[in-house]
N, C-alpha and C positions, 0 to 999 in steps of 0.2 A: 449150656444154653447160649444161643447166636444172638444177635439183632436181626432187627428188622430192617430192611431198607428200603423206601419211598420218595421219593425225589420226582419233585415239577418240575415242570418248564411252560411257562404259556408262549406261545408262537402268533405272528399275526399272519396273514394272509401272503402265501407266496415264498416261505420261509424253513422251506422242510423237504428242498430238493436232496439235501446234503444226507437228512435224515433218513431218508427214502434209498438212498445208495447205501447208506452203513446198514439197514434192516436187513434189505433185502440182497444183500455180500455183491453188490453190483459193479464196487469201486475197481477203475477202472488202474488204478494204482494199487500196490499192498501199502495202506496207511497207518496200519498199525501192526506190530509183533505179536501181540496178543491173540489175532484170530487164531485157530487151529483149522486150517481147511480142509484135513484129513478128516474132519467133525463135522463138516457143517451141512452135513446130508441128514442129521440128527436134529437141526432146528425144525419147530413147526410153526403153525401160524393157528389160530380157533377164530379170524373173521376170514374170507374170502375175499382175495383182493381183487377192486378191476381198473386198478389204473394207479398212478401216482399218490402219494400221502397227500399233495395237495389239491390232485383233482377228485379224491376221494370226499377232502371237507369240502371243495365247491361243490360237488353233487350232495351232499348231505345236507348242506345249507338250504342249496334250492328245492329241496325237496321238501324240510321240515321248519325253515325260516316263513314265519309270518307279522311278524312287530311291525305295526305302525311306521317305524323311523328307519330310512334307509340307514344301511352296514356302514359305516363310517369306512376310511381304508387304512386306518392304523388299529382296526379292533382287534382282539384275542380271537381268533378261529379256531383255534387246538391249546388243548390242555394234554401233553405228553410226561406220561408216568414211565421212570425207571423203577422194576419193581422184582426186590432181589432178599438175600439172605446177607449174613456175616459168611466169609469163605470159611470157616474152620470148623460150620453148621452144613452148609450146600454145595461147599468144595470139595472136591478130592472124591468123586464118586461115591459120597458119604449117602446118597438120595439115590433110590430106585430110579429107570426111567418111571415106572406108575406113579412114584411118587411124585415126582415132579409136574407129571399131564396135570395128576389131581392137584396141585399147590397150584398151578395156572388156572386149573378151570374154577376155583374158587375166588382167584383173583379174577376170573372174567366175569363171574356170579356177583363178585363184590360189587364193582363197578359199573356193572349193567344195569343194578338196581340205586345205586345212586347218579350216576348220569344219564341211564336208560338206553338198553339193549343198543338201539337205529345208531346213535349219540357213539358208539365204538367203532372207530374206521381200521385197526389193526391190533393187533393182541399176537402179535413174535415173541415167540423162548429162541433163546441162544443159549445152544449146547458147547457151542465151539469156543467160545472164550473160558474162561482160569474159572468162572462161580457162574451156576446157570442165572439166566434174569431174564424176564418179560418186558418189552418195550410193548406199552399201552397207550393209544393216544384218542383222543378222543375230540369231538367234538360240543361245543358247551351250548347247546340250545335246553332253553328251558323247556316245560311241559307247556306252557301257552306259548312258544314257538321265540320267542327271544334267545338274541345271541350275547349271552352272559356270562362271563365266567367268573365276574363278582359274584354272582349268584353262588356258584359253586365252592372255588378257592380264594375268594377275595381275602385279605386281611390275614395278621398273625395270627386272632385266635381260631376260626377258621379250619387254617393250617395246620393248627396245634390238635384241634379237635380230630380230624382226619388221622393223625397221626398216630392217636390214643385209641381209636376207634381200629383201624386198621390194627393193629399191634392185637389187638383184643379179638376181632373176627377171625384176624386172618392168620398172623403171627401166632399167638397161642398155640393151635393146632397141631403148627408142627413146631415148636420149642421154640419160638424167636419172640425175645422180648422186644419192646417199645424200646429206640434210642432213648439217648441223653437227652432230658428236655430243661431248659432252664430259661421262662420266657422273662427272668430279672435282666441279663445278660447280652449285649450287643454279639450278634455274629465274630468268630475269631477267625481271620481274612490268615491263609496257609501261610502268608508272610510273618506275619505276626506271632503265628505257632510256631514256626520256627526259629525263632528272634529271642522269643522265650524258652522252650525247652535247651537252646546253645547256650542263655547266659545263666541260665541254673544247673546245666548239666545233667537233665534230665533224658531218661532211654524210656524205651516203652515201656516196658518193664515199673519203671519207680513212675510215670504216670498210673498207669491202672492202678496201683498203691496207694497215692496220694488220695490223702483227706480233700484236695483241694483239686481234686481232679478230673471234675464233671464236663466243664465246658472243653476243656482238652480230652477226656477219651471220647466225645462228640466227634470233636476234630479228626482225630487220629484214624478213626473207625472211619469216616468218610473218608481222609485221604487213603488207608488202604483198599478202600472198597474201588475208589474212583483210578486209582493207579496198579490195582492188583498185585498189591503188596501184605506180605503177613503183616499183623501188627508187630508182632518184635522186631520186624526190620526196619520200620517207617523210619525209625528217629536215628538210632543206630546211624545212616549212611550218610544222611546227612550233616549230625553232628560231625562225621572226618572231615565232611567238606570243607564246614565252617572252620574246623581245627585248622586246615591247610591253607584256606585262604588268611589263618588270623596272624599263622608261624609267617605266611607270607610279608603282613601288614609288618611284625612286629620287626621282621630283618632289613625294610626297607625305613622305618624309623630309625633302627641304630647307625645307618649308613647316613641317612639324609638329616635325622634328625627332627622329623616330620612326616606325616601319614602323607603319601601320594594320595591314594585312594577317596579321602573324603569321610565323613564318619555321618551317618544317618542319626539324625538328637531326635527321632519319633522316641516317646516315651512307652514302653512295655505295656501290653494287654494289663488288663486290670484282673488276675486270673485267682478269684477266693469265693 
């Protein structure tokens, strides 16, 4: 059994040209290795687009914004969902293409009925990247026409709720359980994940193991998801790094007699 993978973003107005060229494979550069363009005649889309992500929420706005108080210019306009599997669940041709339509249309059913149908400006699967995933973005007007997205995603628990809820509609169905939740816990920033797993000597491997190893397979699942990496390799590569810059530190101390480099006194994640 995979996770689940769901990831916000809220956007304010004006701020999703960039978004709108990664979608729709427009870039006029190759920016990243990971597209497969031999694939990407295999993407679909389930809204019909007419125009830019952002001229999408400006028509959606004026058409179903009614509140009292004019749109302030640093509001939330989109709430943009990344909405994926664990690769070793959705990767590797392990999912039918029918399977996949129907794991979309289910996510576009999900969300239709909690931000309402009008409220969804795009709903893209990419077939051509390493794990397929729906980019969802949405527009957050309420049902008496206010533009709220505290309404919707405001706050941790919130957040948390969506995430248990989603995991349980959507996830269940097809084997993907709820992530790592641990709302005792401050976010572990990838620096700090890796600062930690180098000075314990930890691999993927004796994470997933560990009694004490909720908020790091959190981590780790995110960093392969987000860098398209198995999880056995995540930690693996980086620990050589570390190795190589430490053999580095350690040969220019026996020379000099002192670290050129500088030594970081942040104190370690608090990770139990």
């Amino acid at each position: 059994m995979g996770y689940t993978v769901a990831h916000v973003d809220k956007a304010k107005a004006g701020k999703s040209g960039g978004l709108t060229s990664h979608i729709d494979r427009t870039q006029e550069k190759k920016i990243s290795g990971n597209i497969d363009t031999s694939r990407s005649y295999l993407n679909f889309e389930l809204v019909q687009r007419t125009g830019t992500i952002d001229e999408m929420i400006k028509q959606r706005i004026k058409e179903g914004h009614n509140g009292k108080r004019k749109i302030r210019k640093d509001a939330v306009t989109s709430c943009r969902f990344i909405l994926s599997g664990s690769h070793e669940e959705m990767g590797n041709g392990n999912w039918s293409d029918m399977k996949i339509k129907q794991w979309a249309l289910d996510n576009y059913n999900y969300f239709a009925e909690w931000f309402g149908e009008k409220n969804i400006i795009r709903a893209t699967v990419h077939m051509d990247e390493r794990t397929p995933h729906m980019h969802l973005i949405t527009v957050p007007l309420t049902s008496d026409g206010r533009l709220s997205a505290k309404d919707y995603i405001g706050g941790k628990q919130k957040l948390k709720e969506f995430q248990t809820d989603y995991a349980e509609k959507i996830g269940k169905k097809y084997n993907l359980e709820r992530g790592v939740q641990d709302s005792n816990r401050k976010h572990i920033t990838t620096r700090d994940f890796y600062r930690y797993i180098n000075k314990n000597e930890m691999t993927a491997e004796s994470i997933l193991k560990s009694d004490k190893s909720r908020p790091l397979v959190g981590k780790l699942v995110e960093i392969a998801d987000s860098e398209n990496k198995e999880l056995k390799k995540v930690s693996h590569k980086n620990i050589r790094k570390h190795e190589q810059r430490q053999s580095g530190q350690d040969q220019r101390r026996t020379t000099t007699g002192k670290s050129e480099t500088g030594v970081n006194k942040r104190n370690n994640p608090r990770i139990d």
